[in-house]
C-alpha positions in Angstrom: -17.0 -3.0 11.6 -19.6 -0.3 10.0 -19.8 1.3 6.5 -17.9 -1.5 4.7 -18.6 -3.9 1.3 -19.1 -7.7 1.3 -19.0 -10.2 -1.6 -21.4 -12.7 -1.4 -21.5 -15.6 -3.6 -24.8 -17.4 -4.3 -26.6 -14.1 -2.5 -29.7 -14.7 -4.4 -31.3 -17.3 -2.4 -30.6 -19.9 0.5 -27.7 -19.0 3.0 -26.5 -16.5 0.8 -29.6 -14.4 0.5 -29.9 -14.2 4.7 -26.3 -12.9 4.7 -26.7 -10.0 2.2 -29.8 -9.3 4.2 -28.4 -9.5 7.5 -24.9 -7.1 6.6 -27.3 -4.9 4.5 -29.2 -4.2 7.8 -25.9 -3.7 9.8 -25.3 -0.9 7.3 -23.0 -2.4 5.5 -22.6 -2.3 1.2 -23.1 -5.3 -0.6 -22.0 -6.9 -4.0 -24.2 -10.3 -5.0 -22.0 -12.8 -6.9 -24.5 -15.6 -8.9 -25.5 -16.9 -11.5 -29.1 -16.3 -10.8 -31.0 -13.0 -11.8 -30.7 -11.0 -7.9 -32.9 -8.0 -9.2 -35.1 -7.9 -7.5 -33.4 -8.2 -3.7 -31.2 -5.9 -5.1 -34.4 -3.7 -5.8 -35.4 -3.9 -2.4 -32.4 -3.5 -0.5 -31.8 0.2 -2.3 -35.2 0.9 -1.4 -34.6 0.9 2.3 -30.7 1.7 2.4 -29.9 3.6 5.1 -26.6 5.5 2.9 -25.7 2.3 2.4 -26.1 0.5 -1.5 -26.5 -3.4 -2.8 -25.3 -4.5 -6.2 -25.4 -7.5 -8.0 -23.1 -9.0 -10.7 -24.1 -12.1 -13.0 -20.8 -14.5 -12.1 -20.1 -18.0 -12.8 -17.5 -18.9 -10.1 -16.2 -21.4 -11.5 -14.7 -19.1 -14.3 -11.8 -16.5 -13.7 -12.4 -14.0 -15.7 -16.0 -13.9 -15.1 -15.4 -13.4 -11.1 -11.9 -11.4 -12.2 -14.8 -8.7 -14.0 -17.2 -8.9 -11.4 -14.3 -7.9 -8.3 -13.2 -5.0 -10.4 -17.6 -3.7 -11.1 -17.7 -4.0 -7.6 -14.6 -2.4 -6.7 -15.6 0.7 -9.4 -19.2 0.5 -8.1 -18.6 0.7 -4.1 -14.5 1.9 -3.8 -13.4 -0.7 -2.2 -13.9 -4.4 -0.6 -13.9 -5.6 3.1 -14.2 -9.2 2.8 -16.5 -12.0 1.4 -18.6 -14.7 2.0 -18.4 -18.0 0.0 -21.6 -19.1 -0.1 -22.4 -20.5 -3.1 -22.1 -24.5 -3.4 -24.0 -27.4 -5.1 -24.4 -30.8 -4.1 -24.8 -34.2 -5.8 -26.2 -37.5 -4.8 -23.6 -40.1 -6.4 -22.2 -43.9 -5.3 -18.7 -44.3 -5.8 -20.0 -47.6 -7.4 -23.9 -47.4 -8.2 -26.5 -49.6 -9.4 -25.3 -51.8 -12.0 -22.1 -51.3 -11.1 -21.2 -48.5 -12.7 -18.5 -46.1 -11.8 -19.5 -42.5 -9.9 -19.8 -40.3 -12.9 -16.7 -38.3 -13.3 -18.5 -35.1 -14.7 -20.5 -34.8 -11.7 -17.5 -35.0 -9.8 -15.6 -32.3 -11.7 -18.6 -30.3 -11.9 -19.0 -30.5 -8.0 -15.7 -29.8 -7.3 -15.3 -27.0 -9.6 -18.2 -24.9 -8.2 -17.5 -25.8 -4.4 -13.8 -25.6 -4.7 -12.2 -23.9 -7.5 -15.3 -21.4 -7.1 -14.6 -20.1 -3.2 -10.5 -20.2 -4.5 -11.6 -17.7 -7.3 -13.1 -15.7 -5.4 -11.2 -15.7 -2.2 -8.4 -15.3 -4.2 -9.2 -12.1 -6.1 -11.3 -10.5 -3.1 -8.2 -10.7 -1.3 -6.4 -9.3 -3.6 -8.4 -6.1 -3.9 -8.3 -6.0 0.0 -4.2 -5.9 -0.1 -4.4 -2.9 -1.6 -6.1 -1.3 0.9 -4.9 1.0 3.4 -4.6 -0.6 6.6 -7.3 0.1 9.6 -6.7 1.4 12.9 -6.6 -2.4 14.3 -3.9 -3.0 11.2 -6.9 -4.7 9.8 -8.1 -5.1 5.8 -11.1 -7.4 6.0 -12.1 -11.0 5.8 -13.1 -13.8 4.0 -15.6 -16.4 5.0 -15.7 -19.7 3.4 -18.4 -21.8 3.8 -17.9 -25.5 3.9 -20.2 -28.2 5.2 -21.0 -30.9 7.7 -20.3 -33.3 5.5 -16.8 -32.3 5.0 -16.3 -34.0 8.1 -19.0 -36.8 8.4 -19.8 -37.3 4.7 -22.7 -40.0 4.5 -23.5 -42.6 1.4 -23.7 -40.5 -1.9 -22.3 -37.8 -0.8 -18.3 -38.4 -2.3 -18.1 -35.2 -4.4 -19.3 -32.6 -2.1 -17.6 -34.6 1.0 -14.5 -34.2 -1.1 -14.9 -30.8 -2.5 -16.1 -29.5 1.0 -13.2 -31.3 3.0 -10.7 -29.2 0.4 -12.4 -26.0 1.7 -12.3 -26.8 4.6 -8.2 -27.4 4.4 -7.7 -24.5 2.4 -8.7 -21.9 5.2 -5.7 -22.1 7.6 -2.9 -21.5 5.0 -4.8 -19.2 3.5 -4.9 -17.3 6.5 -1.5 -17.7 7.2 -0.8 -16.5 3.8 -3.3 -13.6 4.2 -1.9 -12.5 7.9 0.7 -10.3 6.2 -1.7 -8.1 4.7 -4.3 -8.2 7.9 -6.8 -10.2 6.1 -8.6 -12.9 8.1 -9.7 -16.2 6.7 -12.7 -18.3 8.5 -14.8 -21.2 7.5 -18.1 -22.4 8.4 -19.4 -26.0 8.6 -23.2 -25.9 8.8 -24.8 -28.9 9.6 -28.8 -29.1 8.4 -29.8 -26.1 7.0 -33.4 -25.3 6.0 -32.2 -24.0 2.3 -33.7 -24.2 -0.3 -31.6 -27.1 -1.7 -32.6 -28.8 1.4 -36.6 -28.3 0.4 -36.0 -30.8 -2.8 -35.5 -33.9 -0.5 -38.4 -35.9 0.2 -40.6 -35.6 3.6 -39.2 -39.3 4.6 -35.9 -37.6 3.9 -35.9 -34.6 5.8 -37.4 -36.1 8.8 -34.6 -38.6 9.1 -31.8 -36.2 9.1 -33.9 -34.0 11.8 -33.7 -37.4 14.2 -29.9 -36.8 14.3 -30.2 -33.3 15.4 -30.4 -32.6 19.0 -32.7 -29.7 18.8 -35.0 -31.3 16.4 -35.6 -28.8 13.7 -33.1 -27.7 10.5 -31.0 -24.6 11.2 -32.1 -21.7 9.8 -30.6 -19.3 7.2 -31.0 -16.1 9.3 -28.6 -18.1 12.2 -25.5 -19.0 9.2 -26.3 -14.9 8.6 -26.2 -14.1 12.5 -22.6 -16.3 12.9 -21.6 -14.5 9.6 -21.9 -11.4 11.1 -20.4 -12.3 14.1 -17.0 -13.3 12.1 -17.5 -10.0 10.5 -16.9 -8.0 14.2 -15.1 -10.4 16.1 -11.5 -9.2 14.6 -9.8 -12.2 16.8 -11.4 -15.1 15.3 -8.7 -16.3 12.1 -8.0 -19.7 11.0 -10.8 -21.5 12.3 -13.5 -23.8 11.1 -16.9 -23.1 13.5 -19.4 -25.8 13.2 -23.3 -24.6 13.1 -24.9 -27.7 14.0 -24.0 -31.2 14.3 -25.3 -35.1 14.2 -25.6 -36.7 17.6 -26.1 -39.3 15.6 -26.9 -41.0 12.3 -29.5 -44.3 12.0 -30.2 -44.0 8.5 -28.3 -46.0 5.2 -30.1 -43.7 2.6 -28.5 -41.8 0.1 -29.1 -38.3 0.9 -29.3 -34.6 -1.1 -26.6 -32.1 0.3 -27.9 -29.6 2.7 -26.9 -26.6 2.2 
């Protein structure tokens, strides 16, 4: 695929931001969903385009109408739209039963599962909408969606309930949405990465980080610009559909601290 137009949610920093740079550079459009101010990438993006043009659209995902008028901008802004990655997420660091024994707070676990959940079904949702009305490619293709779940939606460790829970749903949502999608040619994939140098990552502590690099065979965090290569690669590869690909993963896991989310 050449010449066609992502979404990407949270595309102003972390994972996000390496996938609108990476399909930017494979001459692709590009449409920035967050709720952060993306100006400035945007800025610099249009400053090297090669014919090809980035836009950026202030969205809270968790809201319908305010990703319902973002789809239709970037629809009116670029003519059409070829897929999207679901990259925007939060995480929370939470016992089911804490000091004091109090109860997990149930705001943070609404609040969690609205962004990671609801968020990637609003957009998914809508994206593929605007794909169905597309005229079909030479390979009876539309486009694809990419969702992005987590390691920890299947080895969730202490504290991490809410985004183990919200990124498990994702994670079940991709194959019958791709079986719902198959009609129209519109692939569905999912992503797991395991421990991502993100920004989100950079808030643990030292004592943190270097106890979650022990479980990782290579010894380092995985970067952003290899979730962007794998992204791509989903993007080209017009066989892969249904599947969750893991980017990393624990060999093992020593430690009994609560943890941030990593990506």
């Amino acid at each position: 695929m050449s010449g066609k137009c992502f979404v990407i949610t949270g595309g102003a920093s972390g994972l996000g931001e390496a996938t609108v740079r990476a399909l930017f550079d494979a001459g692709h459009d590009v449409a920035v969903f967050d709720r952060d101010d993306a100006s400035e990438l945007i800025s610099e993006l249009n400053c090297n385009a090669r014919g090809n043009k980035a836009t950026s659209y202030e969205v809270d995902v968790t809201d319908y109408e305010s990703v319902k008028k973002a789809v239709d901008g970037a629809v009116s802004a670029h003519g059409a739209l070829n897929g999207c990655i679901n990259s925007a997420g939060v995480g929370s660091a939470s016992l089911t039963v804490g000091r004091g024994n109090e109860p997990h707070n149930p705001d943070i676990f609404d609040f969690v599962t609205k962004v990671n959940l609801y968020g990637t079904f609003n957009v998914s949702s809508l994206v593929a909408a605007a794909m169905s009305k597309l005229p079909a490619g030479d390979d009876n293709t539309r486009g694809v969606i990419i969702n992005v779940a987590s390691v920890a939606a299947l080895e969730g460790q202490k504290g991490q309930l809410a985004y183990s829970a919200s990124k498990g749903a994702v994670v079940g949502m991709t194959l019958p949405m791709a079986r719902d999608l198959a009609r129209y040619g519109i692939r569905v994939m999912c992503i797991a990465p395991g421990i991502m140098d993100t920004p989100m990552m950079a808030m643990a502590s030292q004592k943190v980080r270097d106890g979650l690099v022990r479980g990782v065979p290579v010894k380092r965090f995985g970067t952003p610009e290899e979730f962007a290569s794998l992204c791509c690669e989903i993007v080209n590869n017009g066989y892969l559909n249904g599947e969750l690909v893991r980017l990393g993963k624990f060999l093992f896991f020593s430690s009994d601290r609560l943890f941030l989310t990593t990506n």
